[in-house]
Each structure stands twice: as C-alpha cells, then as structure tokens.
Residue frames relative to the residue before (quaternion, step in Angstrom):
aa qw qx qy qz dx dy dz
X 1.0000 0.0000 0.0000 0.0000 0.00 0.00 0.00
X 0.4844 -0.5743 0.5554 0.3565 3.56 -1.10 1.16
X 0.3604 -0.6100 0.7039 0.0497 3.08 -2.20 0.36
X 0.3083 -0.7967 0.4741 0.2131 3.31 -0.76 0.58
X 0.0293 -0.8292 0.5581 -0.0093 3.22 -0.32 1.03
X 0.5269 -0.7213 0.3744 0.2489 4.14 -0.91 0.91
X 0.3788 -0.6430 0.4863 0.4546 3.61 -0.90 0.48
X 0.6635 0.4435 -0.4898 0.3510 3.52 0.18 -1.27
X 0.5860 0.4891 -0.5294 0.3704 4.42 0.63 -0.79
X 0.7930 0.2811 -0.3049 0.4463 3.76 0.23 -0.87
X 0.5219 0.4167 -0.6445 0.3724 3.47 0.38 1.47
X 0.6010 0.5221 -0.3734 0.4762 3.57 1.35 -0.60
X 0.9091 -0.0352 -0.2952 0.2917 3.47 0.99 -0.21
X 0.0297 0.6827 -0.5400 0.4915 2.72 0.69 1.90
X 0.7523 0.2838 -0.3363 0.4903 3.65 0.47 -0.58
X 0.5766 0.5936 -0.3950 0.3990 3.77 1.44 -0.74
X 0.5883 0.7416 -0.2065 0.2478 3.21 1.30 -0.71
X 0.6746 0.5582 0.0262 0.4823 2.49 1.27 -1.90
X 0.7494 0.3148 -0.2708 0.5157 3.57 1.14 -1.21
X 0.5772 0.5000 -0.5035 0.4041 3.88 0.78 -0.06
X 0.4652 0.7319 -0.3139 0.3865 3.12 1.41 -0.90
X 0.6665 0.4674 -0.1332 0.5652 3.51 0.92 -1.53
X 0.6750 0.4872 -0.3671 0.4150 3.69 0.34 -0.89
X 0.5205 0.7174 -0.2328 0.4002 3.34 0.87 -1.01
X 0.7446 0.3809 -0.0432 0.5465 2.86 0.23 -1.69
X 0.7431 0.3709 -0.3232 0.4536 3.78 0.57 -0.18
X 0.5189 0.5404 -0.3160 0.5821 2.94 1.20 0.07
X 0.6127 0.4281 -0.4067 0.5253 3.96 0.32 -0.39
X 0.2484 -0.7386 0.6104 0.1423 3.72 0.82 -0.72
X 0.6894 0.5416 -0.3745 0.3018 3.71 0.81 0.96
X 0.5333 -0.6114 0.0706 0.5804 2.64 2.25 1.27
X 0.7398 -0.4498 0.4978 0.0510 3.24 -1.83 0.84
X 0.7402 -0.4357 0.4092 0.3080 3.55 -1.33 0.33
X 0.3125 -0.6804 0.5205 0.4104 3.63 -0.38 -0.37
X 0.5490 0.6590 -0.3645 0.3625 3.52 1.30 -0.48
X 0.7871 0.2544 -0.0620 0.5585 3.40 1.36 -1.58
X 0.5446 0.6725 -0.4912 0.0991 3.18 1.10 0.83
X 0.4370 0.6609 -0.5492 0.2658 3.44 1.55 -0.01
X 0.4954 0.6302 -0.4383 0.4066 3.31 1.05 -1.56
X 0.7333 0.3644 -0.3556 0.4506 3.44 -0.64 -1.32
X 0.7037 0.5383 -0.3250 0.3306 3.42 0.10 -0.49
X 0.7589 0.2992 -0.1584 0.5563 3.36 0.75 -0.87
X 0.5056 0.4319 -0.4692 0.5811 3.72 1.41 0.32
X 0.8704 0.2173 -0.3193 0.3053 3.56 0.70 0.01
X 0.0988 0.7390 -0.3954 0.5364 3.05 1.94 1.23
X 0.8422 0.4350 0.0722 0.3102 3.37 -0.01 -1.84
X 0.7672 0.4554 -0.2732 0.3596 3.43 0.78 -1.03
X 0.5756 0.5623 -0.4119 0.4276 3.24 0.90 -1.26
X 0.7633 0.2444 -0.3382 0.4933 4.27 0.28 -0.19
X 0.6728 0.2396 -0.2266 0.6623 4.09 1.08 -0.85
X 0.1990 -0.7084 0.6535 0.1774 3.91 -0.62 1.63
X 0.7999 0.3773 -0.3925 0.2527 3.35 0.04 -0.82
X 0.4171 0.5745 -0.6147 0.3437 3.88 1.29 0.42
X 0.1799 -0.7754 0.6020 0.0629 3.40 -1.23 0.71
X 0.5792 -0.4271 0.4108 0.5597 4.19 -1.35 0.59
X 0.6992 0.5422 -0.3328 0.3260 3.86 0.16 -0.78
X 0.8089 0.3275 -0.2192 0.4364 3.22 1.36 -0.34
X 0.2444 0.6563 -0.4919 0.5173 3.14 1.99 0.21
X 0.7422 0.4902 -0.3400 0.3054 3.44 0.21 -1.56
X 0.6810 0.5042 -0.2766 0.4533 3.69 0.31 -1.39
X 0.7573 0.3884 -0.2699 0.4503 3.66 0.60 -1.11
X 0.6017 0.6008 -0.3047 0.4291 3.45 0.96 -0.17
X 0.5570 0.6153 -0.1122 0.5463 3.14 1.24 -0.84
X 0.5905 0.5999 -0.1384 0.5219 3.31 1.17 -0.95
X 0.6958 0.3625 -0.2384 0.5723 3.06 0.70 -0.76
X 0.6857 0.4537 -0.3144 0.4744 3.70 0.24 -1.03
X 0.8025 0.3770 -0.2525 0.3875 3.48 0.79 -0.20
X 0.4921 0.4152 -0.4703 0.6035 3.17 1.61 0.33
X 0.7566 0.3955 -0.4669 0.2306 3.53 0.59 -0.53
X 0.4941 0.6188 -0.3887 0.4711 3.67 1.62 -0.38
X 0.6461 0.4373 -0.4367 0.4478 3.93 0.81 -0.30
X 0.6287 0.4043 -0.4264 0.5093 4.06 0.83 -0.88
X 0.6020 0.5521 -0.4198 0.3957 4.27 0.88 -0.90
X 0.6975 0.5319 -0.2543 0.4074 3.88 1.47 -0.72
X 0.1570 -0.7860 0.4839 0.3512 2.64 1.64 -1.37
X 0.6663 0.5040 -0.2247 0.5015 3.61 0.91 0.68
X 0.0286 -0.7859 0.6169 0.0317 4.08 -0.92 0.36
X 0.0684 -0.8773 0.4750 0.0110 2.97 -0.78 1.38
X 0.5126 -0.7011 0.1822 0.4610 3.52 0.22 0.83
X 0.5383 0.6000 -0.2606 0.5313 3.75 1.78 -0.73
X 0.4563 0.5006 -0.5820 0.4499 3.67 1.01 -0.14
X 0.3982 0.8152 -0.3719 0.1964 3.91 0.75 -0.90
X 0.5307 0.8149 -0.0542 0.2267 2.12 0.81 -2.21
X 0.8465 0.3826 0.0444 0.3675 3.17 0.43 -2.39
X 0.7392 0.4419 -0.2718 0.4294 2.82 1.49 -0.64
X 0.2920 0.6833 -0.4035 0.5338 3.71 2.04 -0.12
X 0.7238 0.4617 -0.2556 0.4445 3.70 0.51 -1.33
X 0.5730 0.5850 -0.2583 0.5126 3.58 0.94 -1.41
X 0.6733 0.5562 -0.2067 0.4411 3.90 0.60 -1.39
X 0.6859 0.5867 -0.1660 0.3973 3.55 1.13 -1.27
X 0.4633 0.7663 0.0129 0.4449 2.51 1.41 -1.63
X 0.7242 0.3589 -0.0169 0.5887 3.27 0.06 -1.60
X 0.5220 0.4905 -0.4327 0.5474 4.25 0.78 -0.66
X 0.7677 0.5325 -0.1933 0.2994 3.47 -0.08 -1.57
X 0.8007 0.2624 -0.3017 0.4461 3.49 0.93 -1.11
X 0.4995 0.5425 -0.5337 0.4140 3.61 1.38 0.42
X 0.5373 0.6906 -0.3447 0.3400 3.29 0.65 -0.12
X 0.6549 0.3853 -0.1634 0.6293 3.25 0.96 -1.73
X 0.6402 0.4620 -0.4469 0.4208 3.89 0.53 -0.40
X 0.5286 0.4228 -0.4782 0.5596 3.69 0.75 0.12
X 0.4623 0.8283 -0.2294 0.2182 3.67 0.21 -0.46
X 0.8627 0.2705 0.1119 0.4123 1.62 0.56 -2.43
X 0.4518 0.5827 -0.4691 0.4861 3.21 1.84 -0.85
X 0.6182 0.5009 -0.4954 0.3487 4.10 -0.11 -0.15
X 0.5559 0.6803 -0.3875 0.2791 3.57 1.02 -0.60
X 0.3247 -0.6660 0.4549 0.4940 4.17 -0.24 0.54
X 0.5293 -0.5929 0.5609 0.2318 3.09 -2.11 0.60
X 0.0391 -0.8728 0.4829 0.0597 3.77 -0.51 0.32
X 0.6557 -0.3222 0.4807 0.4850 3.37 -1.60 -0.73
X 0.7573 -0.3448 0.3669 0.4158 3.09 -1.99 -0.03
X 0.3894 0.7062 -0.3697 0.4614 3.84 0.85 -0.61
X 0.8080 0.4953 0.0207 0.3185 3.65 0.04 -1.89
X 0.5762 0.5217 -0.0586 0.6265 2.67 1.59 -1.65
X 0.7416 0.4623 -0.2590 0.4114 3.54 0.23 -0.65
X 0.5603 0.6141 -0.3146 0.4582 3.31 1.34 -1.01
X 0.6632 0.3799 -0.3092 0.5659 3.63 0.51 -1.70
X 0.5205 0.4898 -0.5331 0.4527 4.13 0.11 -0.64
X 0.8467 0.2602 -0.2500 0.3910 3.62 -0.73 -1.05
X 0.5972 0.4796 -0.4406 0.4682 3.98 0.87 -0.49
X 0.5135 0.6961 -0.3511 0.3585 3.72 1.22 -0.77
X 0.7820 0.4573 -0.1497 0.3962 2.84 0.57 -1.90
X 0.7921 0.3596 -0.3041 0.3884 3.22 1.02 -0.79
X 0.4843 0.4943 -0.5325 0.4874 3.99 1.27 0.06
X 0.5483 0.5991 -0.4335 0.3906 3.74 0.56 -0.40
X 0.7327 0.3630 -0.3109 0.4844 3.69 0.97 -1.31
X 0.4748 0.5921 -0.4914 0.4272 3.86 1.06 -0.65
X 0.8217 0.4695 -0.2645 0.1852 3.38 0.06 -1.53
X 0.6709 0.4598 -0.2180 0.5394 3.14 1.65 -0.97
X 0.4419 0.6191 -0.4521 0.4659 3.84 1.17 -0.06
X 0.7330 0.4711 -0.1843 0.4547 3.50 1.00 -1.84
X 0.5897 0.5469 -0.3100 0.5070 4.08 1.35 -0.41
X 0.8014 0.1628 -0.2979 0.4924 3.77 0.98 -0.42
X 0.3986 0.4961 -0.5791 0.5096 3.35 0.91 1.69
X 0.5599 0.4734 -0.4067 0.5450 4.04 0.75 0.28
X 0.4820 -0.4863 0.6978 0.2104 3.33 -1.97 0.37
X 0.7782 0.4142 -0.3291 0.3384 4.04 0.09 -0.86
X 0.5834 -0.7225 0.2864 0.2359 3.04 -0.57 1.42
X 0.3538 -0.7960 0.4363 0.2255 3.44 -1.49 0.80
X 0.8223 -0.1063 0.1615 0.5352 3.11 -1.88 -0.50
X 0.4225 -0.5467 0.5957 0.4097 3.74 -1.57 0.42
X 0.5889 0.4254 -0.5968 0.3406 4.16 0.20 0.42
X 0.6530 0.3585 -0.4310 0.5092 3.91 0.68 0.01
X 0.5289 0.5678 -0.4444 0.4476 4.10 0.87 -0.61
X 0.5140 0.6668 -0.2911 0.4543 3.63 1.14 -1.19
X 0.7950 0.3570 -0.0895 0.4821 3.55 -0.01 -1.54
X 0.6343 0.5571 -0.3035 0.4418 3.30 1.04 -0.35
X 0.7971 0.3478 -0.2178 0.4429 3.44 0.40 -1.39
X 0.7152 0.3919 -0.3281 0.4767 3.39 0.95 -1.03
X 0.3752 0.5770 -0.5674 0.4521 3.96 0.89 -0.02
X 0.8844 0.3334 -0.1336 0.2982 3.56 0.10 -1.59
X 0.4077 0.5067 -0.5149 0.5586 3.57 1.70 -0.17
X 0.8355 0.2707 -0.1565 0.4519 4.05 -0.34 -1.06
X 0.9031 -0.3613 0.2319 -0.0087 2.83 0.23 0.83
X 0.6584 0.6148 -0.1189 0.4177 2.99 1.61 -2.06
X 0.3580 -0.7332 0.4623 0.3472 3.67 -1.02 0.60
X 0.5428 -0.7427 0.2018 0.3363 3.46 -0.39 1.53
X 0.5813 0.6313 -0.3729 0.3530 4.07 1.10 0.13
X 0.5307 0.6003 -0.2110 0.5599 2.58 1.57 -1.39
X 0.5889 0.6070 -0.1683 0.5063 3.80 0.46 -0.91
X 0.6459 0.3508 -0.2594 0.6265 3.78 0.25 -1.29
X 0.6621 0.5343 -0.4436 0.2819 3.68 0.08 -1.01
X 0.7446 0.3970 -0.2236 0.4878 3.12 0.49 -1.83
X 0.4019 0.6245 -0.5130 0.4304 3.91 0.97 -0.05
X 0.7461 0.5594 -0.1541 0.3266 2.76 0.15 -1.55
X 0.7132 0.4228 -0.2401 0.5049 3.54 0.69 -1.39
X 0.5133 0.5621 -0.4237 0.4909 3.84 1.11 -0.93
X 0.8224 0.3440 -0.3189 0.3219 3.58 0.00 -1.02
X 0.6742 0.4844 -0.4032 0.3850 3.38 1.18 0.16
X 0.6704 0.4200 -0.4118 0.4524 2.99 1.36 0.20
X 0.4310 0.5725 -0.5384 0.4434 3.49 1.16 0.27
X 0.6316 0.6231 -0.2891 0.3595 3.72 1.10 -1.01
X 0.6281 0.4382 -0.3676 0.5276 3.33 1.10 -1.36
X 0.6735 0.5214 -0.4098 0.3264 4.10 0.60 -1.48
X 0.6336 0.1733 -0.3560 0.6647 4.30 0.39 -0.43
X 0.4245 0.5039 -0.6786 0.3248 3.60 -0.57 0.93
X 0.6671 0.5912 -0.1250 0.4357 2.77 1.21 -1.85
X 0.6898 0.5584 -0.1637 0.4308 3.44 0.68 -1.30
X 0.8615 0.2323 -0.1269 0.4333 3.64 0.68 -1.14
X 0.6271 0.6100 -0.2046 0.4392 3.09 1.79 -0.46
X 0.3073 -0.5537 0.5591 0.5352 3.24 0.67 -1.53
X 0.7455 -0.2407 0.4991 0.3704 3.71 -2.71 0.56
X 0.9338 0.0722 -0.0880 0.3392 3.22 -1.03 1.08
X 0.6547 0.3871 -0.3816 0.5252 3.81 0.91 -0.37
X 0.2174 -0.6753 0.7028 0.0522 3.38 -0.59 1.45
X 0.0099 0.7780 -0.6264 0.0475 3.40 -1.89 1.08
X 0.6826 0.4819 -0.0272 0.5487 2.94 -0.07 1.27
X 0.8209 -0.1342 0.1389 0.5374 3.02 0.53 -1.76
X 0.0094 -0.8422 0.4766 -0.2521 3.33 -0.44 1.97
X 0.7464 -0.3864 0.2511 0.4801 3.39 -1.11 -0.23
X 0.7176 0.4562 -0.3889 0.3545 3.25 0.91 0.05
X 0.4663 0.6041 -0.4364 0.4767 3.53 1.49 0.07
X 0.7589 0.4277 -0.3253 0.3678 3.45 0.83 -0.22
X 0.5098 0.5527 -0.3577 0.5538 3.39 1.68 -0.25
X 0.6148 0.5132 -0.3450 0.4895 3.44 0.99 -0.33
X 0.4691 0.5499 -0.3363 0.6037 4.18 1.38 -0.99
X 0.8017 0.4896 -0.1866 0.2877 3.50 0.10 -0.75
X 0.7823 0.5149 0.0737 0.3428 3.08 1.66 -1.17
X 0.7499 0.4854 -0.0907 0.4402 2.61 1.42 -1.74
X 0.5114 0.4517 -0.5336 0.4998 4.08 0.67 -0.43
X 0.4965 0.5179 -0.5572 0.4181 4.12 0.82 -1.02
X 0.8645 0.2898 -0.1807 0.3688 3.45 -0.91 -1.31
X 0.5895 0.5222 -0.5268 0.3199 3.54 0.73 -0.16
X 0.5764 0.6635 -0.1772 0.4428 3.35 1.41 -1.33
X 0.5694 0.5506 -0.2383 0.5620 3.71 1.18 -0.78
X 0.6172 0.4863 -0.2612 0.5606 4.04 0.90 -1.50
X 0.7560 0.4550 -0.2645 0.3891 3.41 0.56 -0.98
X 0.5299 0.5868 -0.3486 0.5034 3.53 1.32 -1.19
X 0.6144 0.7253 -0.0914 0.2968 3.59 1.10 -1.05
X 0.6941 0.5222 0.0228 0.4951 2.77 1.24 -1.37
X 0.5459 0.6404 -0.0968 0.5316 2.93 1.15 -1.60
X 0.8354 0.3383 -0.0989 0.4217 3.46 0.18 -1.33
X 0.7569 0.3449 -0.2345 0.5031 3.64 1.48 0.20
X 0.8647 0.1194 -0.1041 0.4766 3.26 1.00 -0.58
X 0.4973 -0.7141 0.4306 0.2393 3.40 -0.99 0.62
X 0.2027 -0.8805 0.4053 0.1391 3.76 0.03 0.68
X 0.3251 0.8009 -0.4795 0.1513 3.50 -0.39 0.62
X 0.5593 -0.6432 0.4100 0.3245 3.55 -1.23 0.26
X 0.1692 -0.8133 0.5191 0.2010 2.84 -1.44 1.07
X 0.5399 0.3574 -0.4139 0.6399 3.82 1.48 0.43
X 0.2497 -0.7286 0.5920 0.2373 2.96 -1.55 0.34
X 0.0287 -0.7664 0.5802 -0.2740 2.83 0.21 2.03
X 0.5216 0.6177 -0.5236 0.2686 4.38 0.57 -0.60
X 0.6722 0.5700 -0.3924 0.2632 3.57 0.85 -0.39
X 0.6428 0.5226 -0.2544 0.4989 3.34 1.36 -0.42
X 0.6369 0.5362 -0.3214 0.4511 3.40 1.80 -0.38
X 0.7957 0.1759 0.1449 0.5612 3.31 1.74 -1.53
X 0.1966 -0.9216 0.3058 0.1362 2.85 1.08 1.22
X 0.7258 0.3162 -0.3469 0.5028 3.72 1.01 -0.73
X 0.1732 0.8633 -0.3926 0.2657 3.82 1.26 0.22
X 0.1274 -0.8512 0.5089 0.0175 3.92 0.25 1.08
X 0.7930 0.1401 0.1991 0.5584 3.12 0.58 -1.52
X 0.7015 -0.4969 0.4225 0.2872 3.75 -1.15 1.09
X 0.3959 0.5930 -0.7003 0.0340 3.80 -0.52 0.23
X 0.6756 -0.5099 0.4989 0.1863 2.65 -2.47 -0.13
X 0.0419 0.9029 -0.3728 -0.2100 3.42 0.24 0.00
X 0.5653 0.6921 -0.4445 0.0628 8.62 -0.16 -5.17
C-alpha cells in the first residue's frame, strides 16, 4: 500500500539532497556535474583572493545572471521567475552548510574517493527525482531549459542536452582561463560518467517513488506557484 508522502517535504529534501549530493562529489575530486560546474568554477576562481565568497554563493549569483539573461533573451519578467531564484538562494545556504561538513569527512585513496563519487551521484539523482514531484518552483538552470525550450519552439530534451553540453564547455573554458592548458578543475572524467548516467538513475528514483508513495499537497499554496494549476500533479 502507497504512503502519502508531501510535495512541499520533497522540495526541502530535494535541495538537501542535491547539495550533499554536490559535497560529495567535490570531495571525490573526480569532477562535478556539468550543470554546477560553472558555479564550482567561479567559487574556485574567486575565493582564494575574496574568502568570504563561498560554492553557495557562486551558485545563487550565477543564477542571477542566467536569469537576467533568460528574461532580456524572452524579453519579458514574470514575477514567478522570482520564485526560482528564492529556491536557487536557499539552495546556495544549504550547500554552504554541508560544505562545512563535509570538510570533516576523512580524506582517502582512490577506494574512498570513489565511494563519496558514486554516493554523490546518486543523492544528487534522489534529490532531483524528489524536486520534480513538488509544485514550488526550481533552480533558474531547469526554469532556463524550460522557458526558453517553450518560447522557440525547441523540444525540451533536445534543449536540456545542448544545455548541458554548453555548460561543460563553459566549465572546461574558466578551467582553462584560471587554471592553466590542460589542468582540468572540476571538470573530469567523472562529469561525463555523470552526462551519461544521471537522467538513467534519476528515472529509476522516480520509478521508485512513484511506486511507494502518494504525493500531494498539504498547504494550499500551488496556486501562487502555478497559477493555472487545478489539481495536485507530480511533475531536474
């Protein structure tokens, strides 16, 4: 028998997910998402001269940008675009947090390292699986792929992909830039096992989900999130 389980809980953990997820994975040192690798990048760009910039604020301020540029690319501002960036802001709280944390975790061999890598990856797919079971609106890198998918036209996978691939090459280009030719930070052979992987296992978390619990609101809060929104559904 199914269980009921809340939307508004599997956004709170959905984002815990996602940032232990991330911590993890930065910790293995065998590179990052392709989504969060600019962030990570430009939080390690930046800090070593501004300490108090932090990965959590790479994230939020990054975002910022991608969401002013997706409103001048729309030509439009919708007050719910907000929304994402409240989420994006949280977000960015949470994984500074778990990055303190995490710096307590032991350092190891390749062994160790692998472990946090593959537990990463998968709290990352849990967390986003458990975000596209909620109504309140996400990070501006899925709002992104959304709106401009549906302003042009574009079919929205097709779209996420080339997202996706763009941001790893923004990732690999300020490697290049702040690092030096050839010293890859960040982004590595594991960001691409992750490209390869992750829609797999998200889709599994979700199959998962799906099959145990019953999702549904307990405020009645979707109208302010989804305005033409009748009825609860489910929907990184």
């Amino acid at each position: 028998m199914k269980k009921k389980f809340s939307t508004e809980l599997a956004y709170v953990l959905g984002i815990v997910l996602v940032a232990w997820g991330v911590v993890l994975m930065e910790k293995a040192d065998f590179g990052v998402s392709m989504v969060v690798a600019p962030a990570y990048l430009l939080y390690r760009w930046l800090s070593p001269a501004w300490h108090f910039f932090t990965f959590g604020m790479a994230e939020y301020c990054l975002q910022a940008v991608l969401l002013l540029a997706m409103s001048l690319l729309l030509r439009r501002f919708r007050i719910s675009y907000l929304f994402s960036f409240v989420t994006a802001v949280v977000y960015g709280i949470v994984l500074d947090a778990l990055m303190f944390l995490g710096a307590m975790l032991p350092s190891g061999g390749i062994a160790l390292r692998g472990i946090y890598y593959a537990a990463g990856m998968l709290f990352c797919a849990a967390g986003v699986s458990a975000m596209f079971h909620t109504y309140i609106s996400p990070e501006v890198y899925e709002l992104f792929v959304k709106e401009v998918s549906a302003y042009f036209g574009v079919d929205i996978n097709r779209f996420k992909t080339g997202y996706d691939c763009a941001s790893c090459l923004l990732g690999v280009a300020m490697s290049f830039l702040a690092f030096g030719p050839w010293h890859f930070v960040g982004v590595k052979w594991g960001t691409i096992l992750c490209a390869l992987l992750n829609g797999w296992i998200i889709g599994q978390f979700s199959t998962f989900y799906e099959k145990h619990w019953i999702f549904y609101d307990r405020f009645p809060l979707r109208k302010y999130f989804v305005p033409d929104a009748a009825q609860p559904s489910a929907q990184r």
